[in-house]
N, CA and C of each residue as an Amber inpcrd file, in Angstrom:
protein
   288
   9.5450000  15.9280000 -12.9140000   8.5620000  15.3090000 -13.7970000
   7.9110000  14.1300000 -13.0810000   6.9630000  14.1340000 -13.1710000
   5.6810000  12.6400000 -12.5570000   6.0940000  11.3570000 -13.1020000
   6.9560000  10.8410000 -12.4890000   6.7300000   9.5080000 -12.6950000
   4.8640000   8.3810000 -13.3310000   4.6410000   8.2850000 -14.2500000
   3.4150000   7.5920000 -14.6020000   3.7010000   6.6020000 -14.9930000
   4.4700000   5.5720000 -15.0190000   4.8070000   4.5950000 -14.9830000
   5.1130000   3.4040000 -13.4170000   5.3080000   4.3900000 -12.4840000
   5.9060000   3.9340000 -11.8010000   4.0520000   4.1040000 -10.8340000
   3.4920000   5.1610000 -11.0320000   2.2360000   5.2450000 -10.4150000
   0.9540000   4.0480000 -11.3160000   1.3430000   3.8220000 -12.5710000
   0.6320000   2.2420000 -13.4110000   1.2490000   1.5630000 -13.3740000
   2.2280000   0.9870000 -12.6200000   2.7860000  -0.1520000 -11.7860000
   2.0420000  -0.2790000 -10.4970000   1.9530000   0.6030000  -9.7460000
   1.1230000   0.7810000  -8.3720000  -0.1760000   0.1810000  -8.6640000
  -0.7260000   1.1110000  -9.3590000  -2.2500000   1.2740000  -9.0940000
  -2.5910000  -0.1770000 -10.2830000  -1.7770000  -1.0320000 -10.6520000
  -2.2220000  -1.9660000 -11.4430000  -1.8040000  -2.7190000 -10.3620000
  -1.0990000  -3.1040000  -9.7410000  -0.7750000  -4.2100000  -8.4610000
  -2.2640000  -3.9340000  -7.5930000  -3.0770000  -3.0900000  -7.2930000
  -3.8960000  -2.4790000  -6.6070000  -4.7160000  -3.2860000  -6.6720000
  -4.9810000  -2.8750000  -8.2880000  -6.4930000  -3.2120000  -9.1790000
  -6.6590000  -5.1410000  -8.8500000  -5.0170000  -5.3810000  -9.3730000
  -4.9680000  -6.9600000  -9.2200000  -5.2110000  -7.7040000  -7.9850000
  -5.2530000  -7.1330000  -6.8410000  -5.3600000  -7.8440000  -5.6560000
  -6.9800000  -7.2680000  -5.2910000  -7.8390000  -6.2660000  -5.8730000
  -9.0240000  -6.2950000  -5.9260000  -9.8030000  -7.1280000  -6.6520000
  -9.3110000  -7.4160000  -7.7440000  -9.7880000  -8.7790000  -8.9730000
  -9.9470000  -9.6940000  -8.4720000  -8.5700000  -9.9300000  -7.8460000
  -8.7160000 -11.1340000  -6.9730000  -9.4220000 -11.7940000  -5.8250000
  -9.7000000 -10.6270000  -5.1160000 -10.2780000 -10.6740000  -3.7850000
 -11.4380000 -10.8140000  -4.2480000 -12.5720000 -10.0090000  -5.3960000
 -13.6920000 -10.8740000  -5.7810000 -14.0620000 -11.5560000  -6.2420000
 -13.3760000 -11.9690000  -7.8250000 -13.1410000 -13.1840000  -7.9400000
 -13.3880000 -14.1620000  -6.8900000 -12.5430000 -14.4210000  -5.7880000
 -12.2090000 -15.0610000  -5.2180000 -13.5810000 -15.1560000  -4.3140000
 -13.9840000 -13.8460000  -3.3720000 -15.0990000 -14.2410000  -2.7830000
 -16.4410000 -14.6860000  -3.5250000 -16.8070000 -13.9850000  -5.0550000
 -17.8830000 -14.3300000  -5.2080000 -18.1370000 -15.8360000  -5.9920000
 -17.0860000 -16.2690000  -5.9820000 -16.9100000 -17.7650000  -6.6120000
 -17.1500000 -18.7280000  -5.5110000 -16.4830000 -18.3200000  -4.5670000
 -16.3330000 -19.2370000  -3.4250000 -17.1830000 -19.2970000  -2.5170000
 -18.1180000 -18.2370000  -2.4050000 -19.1980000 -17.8310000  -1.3050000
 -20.2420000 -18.5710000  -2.3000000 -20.3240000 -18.6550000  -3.4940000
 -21.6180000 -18.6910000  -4.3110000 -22.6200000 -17.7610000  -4.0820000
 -22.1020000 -16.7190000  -4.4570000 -22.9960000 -15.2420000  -3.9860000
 -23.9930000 -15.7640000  -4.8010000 -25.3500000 -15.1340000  -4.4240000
 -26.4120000 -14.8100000  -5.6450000 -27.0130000 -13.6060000  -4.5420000
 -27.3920000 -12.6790000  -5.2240000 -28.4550000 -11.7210000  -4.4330000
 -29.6460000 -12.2820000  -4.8220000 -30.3740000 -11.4310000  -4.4120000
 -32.2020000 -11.6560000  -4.6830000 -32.3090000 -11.1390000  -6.0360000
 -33.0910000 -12.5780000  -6.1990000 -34.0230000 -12.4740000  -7.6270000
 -32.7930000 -13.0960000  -8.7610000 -31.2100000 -13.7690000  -8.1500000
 -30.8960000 -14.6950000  -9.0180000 -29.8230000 -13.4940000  -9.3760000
 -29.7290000 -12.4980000  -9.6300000 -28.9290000 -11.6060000 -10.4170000
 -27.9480000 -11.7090000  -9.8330000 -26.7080000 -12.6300000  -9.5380000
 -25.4540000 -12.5850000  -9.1960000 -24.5160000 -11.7250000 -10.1500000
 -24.7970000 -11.5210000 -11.3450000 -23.5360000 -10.5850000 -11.9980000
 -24.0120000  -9.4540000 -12.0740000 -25.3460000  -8.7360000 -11.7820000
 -25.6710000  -7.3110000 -11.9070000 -25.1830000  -6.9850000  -9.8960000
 -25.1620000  -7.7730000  -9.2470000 -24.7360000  -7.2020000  -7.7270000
 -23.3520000  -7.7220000  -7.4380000 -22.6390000  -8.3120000  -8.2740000
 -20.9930000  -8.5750000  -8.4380000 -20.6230000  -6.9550000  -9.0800000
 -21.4690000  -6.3340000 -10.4200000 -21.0210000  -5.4950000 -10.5940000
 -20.9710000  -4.2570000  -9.9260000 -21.9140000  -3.7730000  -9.3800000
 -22.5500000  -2.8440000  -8.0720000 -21.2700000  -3.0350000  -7.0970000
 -20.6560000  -4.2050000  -6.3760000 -20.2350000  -4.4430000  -5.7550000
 -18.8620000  -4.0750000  -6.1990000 -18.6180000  -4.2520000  -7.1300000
 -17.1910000  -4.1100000  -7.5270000 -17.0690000  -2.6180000  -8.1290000
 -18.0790000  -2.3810000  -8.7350000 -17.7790000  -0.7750000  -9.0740000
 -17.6580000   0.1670000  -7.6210000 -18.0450000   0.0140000  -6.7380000
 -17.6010000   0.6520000  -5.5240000 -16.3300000  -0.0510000  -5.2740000
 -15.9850000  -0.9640000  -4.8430000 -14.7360000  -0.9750000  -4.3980000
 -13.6550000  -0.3520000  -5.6600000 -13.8880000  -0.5400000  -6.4410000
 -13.0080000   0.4560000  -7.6860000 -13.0860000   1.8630000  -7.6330000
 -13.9980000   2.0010000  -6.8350000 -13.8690000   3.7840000  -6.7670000
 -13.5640000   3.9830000  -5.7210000 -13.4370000   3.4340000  -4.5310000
 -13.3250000   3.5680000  -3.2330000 -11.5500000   2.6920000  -3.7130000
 -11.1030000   2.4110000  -4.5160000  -9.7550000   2.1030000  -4.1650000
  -8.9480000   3.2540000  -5.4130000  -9.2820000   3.6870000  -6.1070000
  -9.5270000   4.7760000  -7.0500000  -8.7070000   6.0770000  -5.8220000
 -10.3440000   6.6020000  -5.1370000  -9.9590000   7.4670000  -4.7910000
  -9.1930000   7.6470000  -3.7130000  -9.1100000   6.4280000  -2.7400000
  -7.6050000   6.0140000  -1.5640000  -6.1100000   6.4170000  -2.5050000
  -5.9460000   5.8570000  -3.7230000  -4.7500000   5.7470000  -4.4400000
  -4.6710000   7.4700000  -4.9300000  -5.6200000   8.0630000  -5.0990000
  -5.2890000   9.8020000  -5.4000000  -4.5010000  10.3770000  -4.3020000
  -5.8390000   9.8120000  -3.1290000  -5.0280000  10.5590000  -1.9760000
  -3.6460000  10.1920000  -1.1370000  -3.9400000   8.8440000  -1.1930000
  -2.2250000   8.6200000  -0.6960000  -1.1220000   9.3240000  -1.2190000
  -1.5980000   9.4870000  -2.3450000  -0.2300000   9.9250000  -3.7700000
  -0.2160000  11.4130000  -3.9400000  -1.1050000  11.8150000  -3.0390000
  -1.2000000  13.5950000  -3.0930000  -1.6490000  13.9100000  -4.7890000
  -2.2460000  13.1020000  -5.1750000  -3.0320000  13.4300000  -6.6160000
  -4.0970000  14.5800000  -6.6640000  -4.7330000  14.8640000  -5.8670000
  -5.9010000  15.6880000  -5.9930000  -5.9290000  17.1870000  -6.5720000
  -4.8750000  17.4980000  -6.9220000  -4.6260000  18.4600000  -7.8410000
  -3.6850000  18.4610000  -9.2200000  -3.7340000  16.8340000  -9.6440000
  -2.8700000  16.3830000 -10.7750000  -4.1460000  15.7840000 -11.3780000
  -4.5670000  16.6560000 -12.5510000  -5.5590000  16.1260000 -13.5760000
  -5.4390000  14.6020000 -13.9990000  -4.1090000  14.6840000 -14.9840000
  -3.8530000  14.0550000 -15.7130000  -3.5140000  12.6530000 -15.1590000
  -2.6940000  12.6610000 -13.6920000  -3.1720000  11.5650000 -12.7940000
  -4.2730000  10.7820000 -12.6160000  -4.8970000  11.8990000 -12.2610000
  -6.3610000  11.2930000 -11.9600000  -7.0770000  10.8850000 -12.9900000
  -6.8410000  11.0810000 -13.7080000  -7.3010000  10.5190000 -15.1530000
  -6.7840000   9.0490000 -15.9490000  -5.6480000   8.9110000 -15.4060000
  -4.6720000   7.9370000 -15.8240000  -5.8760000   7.0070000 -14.7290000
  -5.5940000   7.7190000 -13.1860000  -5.6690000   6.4700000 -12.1570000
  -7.5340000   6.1660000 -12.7380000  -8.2630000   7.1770000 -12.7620000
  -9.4820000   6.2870000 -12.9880000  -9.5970000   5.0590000 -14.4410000
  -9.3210000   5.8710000 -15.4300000  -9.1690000   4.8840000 -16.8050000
  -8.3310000   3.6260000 -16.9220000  -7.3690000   3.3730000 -15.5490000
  -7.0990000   2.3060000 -15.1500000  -7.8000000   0.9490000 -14.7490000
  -8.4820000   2.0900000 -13.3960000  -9.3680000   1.2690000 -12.6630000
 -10.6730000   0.6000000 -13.3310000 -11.0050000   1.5640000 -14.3910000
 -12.2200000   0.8390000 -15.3090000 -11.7040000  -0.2380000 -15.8040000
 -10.3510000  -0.3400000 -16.5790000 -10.0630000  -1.4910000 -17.4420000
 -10.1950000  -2.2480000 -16.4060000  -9.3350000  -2.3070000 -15.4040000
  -9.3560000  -3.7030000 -14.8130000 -10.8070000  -3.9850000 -14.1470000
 -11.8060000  -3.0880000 -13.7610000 -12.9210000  -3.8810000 -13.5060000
 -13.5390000  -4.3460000 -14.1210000 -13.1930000  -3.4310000 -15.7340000
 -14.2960000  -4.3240000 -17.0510000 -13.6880000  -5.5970000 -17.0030000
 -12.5650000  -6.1780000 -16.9670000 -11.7520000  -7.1340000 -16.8540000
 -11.7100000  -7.7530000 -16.0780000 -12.3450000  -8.0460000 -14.2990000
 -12.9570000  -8.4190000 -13.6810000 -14.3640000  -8.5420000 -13.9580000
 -15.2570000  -7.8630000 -14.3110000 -16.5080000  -8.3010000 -15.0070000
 -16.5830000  -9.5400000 -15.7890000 -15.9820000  -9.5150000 -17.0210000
 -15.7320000 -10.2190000 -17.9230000 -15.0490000 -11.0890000 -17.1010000
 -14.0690000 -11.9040000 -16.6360000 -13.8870000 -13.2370000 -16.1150000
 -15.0010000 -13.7600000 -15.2460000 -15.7130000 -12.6760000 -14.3620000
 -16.2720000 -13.0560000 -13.6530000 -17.4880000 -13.8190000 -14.1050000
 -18.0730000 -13.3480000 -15.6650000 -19.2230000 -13.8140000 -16.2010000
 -18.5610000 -14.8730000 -16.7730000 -17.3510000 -15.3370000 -17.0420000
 -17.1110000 -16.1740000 -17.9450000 -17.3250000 -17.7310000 -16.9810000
 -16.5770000 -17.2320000 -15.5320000 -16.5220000 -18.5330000 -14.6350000
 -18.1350000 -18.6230000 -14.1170000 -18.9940000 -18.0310000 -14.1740000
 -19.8510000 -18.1980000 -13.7050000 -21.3000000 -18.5100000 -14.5520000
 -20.6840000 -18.7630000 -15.7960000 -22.1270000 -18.4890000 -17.4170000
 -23.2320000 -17.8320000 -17.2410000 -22.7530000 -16.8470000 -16.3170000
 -24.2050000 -15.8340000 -16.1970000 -24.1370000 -14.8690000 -17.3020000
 -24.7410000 -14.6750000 -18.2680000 -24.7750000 -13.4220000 -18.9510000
 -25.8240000 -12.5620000 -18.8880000 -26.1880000 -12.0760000 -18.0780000
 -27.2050000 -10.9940000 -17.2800000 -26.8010000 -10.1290000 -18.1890000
């Protein structure tokens, strides 16, 4: 039987050190792209690395033929980026 607990322990340690890492850069860099929109190219930015760490975590884990995995691992990765979104607008009072 599939451990899924032990794979949303993983892939939530994952998510958290991606939160962090932008968080962290786009606070500290004082990103803004062109035309001022810092939270519409925080999000762009972060929705790729969520899918690009998404689909690393299938394949390491030999997921690519476990639905229900892959389903777990993406509906993960959304919460925590909506959840990175949301802090990110909060520290920054952009509401774009």
């Amino acid at each position: 039987m599939f451990d899924y607990e032990k794979l949303e322990k993983e892939l939530g340690e994952a998510c958290e050190e991606v939160n962090h890492r932008f968080l962290q850069r786009f606070n500290n860099d004082g990103y803004i792209s062109v035309g001022g929109a810092k939270l519409d190219a925080f999000i762009n930015e972060l929705q790729k690395e969520f899918e690009e760490t998404a689909e690393t975590f299938i394949y390491k884990r030999g997921l690519q033929d476990n639905p229900e995995a892959k389903k777990r691992v993406l509906t993960i990765t959304k919460l925590y980026a909506k959840n990175c979104i949301e802090q990110f607008g909060k520290v920054t009072g952009d509401e774009s």
